[in-house]
C-alpha positions in Angstrom: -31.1 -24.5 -15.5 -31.0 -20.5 -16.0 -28.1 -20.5 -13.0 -26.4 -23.1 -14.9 -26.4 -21.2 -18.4 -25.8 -17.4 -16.4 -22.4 -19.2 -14.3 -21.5 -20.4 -18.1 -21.7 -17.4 -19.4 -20.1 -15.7 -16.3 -17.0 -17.5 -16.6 -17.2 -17.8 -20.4 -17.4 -13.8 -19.9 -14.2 -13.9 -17.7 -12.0 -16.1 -19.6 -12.4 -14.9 -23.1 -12.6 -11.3 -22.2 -12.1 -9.8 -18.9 -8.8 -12.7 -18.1 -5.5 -10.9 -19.8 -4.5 -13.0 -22.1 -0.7 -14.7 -22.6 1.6 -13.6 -25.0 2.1 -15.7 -28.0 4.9 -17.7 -26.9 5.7 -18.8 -30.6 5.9 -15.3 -32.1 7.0 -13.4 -28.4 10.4 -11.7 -28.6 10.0 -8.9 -26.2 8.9 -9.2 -22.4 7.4 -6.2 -20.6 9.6 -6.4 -17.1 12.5 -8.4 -15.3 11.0 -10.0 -12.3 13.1 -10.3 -9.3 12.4 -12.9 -6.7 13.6 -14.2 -3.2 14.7 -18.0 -3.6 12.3 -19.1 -0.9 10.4 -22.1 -2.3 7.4 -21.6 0.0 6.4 -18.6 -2.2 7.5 -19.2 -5.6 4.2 -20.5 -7.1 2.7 -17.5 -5.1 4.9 -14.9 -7.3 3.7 -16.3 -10.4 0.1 -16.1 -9.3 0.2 -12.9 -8.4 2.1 -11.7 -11.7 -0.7 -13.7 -13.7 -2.8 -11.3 -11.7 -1.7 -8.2 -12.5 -1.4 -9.4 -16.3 2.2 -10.4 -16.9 1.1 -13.7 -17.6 4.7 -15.4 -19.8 6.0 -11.5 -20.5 8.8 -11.6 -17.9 12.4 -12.7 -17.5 13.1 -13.8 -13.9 16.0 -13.9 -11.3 16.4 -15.8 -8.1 18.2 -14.2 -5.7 17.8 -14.4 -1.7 16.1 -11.8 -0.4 15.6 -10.0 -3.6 15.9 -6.3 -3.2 18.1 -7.0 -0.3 20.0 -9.0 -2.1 20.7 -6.7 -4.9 21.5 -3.8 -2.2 24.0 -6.0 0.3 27.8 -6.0 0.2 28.7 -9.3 1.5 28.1 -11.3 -1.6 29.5 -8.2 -4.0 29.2 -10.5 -6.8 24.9 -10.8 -6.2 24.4 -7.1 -7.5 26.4 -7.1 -10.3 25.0 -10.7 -11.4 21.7 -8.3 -11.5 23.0 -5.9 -13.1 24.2 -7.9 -15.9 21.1 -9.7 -16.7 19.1 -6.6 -16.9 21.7 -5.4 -19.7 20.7 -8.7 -20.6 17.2 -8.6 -20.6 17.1 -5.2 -22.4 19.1 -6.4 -25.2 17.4 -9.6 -25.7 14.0 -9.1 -24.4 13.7 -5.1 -24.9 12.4 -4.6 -21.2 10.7 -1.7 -19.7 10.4 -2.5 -16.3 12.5 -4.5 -13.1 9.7 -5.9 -10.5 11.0 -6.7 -7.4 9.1 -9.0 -5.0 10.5 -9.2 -1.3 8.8 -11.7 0.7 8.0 -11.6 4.8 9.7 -13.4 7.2 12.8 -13.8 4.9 15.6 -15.3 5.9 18.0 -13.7 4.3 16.8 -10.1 6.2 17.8 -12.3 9.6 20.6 -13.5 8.2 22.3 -11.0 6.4 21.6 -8.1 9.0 22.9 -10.4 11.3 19.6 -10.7 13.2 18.7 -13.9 15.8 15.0 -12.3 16.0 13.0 -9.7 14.1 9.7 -8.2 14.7 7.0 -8.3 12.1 7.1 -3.9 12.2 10.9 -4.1 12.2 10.7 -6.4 9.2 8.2 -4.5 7.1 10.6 -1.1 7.5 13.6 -2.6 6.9 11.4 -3.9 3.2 10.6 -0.5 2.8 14.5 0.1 3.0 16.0 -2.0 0.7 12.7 -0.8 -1.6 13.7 2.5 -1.4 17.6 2.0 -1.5 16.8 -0.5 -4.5 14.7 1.8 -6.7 17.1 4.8 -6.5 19.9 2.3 -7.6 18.2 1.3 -10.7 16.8 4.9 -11.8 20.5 5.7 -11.4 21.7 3.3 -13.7 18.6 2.6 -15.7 16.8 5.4 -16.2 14.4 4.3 -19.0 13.4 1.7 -17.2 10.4 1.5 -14.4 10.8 -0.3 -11.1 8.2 -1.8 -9.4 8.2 -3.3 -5.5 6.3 -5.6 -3.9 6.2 -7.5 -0.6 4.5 -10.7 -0.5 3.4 -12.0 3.6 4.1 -15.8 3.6 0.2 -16.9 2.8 1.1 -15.3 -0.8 -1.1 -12.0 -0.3 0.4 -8.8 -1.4 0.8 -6.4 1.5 0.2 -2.5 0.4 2.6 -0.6 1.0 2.8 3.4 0.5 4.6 2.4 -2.4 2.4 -0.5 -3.8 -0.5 1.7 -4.4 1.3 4.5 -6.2 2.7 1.8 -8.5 -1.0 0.2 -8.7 -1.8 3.8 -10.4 1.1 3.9 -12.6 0.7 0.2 -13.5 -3.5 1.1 -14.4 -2.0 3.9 -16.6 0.6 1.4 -18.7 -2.3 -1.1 -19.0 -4.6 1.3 -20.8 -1.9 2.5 -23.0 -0.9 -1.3 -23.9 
C-alpha cells in the first residue's frame, strides 16, 4: 500500500506542479512562437509532443509547409516563402509572437526532391538540415529582428536529434522559461 500512495503522490507531484501548464484557451490572446512544420503526416503528432515538452503546450500558431526550413529558403515554389512571411506579420499582429520554431524532419522528401536527389545519405542529409537552419535563421533575423528563431530536426521515430544548434537554443530556451 505505501508504493501505491508514494506513485500517487509522484504523479500527483508531476501533474499539478512540475507538468507546464496550458494557457487558458478562453482568456489566451497572445501565443509565445510561430511553429513551422514539414507536412509529413508520419511526424505530425510527434511535433506536438515534443512542443508539449518543451512547454508550449496551446501557445503557438502553426504552418505546414514541405520541408519546413527548406521550404521557406527554396526558389521553385517563390510563392512558399512569402506565404511565410505573411503569416508571421500575421501572427505578430494578431498573436503578439516572440519567436518562429522551425522543425525539419529526417528522411524528408521534399530535401530529395527539391535538391533534385534520387538517393541521400543519412550524413549528407543531416548537413544539408544544418543548411537550410543556418540559411533560414539569418533570413528571419534579417527581416525580423525582434523576433527569436529556434531549429529543430526531428529523426522519423519522433526523437529530437542535437544539433550544435539545438543545445545553444536549449540554453536560451532555460533562460526565457525562468523569466516567464
Amino acid at each position: 500500500m505505501n508504493t501505491f500512495v508514494l506513485l500517487l503522490v509522484i504523479v500527483l507531484l508531476y501533474v499539478f506542479v512540475l507538468s507546464p501548464m496550458p494557457q487558458n484557451q478562453l482568456v489566451a490572446h497572445d501565443a509565445r512562437a510561430l511553429v513551422i512544420t514539414c507536412m509529413d503526416f508520419r511526424l505530425i503528432d510527434d511535433a506536438v509532443y515534443f512542443l508539449n515538452s518543451i512547454g508550449y503546450n496551446n501557445n503557438y500558431d502553426q504552418i505546414i509547409l514541405a520541408g519546413a526550413s527548406l521550404g521557406y529558403n527554396q526558389n521553385i515554389y517563390e510563392c512558399w516563402g512569402k506565404t511565410v512571411d505573411d503569416h508571421i506579420g500575421l501572427a505578430k499582429q494578431l498573436h503578439n509572437i516572440q519567436e518562429i520554431i522551425v522543425i525539419d524532419h529526417m528522411q524528408c522528401g521534399a530535401y530529395k526532391l527539391l535538391n533534385n536527389l534520387t538517393e541521400i545519405t543519412r550524413e549528407r542529409e543531416i548537413e544539408l538540415h544544418k543548411e537550410n537552419f543556418a540559411r533560414f535563421r539569418q533570413t528571419i533575423g534579417q527581416k525580423y529582428p525582434n523576433l527569436a528563431v529556434s531549429t529543430y530536426l526531428m529523426d522519423i521515430n519522433g526523437q529530437i536529434l542535437q544539433l550544435e544548434q539545438n543545445q545553444n537554443q536549449n540554453q536560451n530556451q532555460n533562460q526565457n522559461q525562468n523569466q516567464h
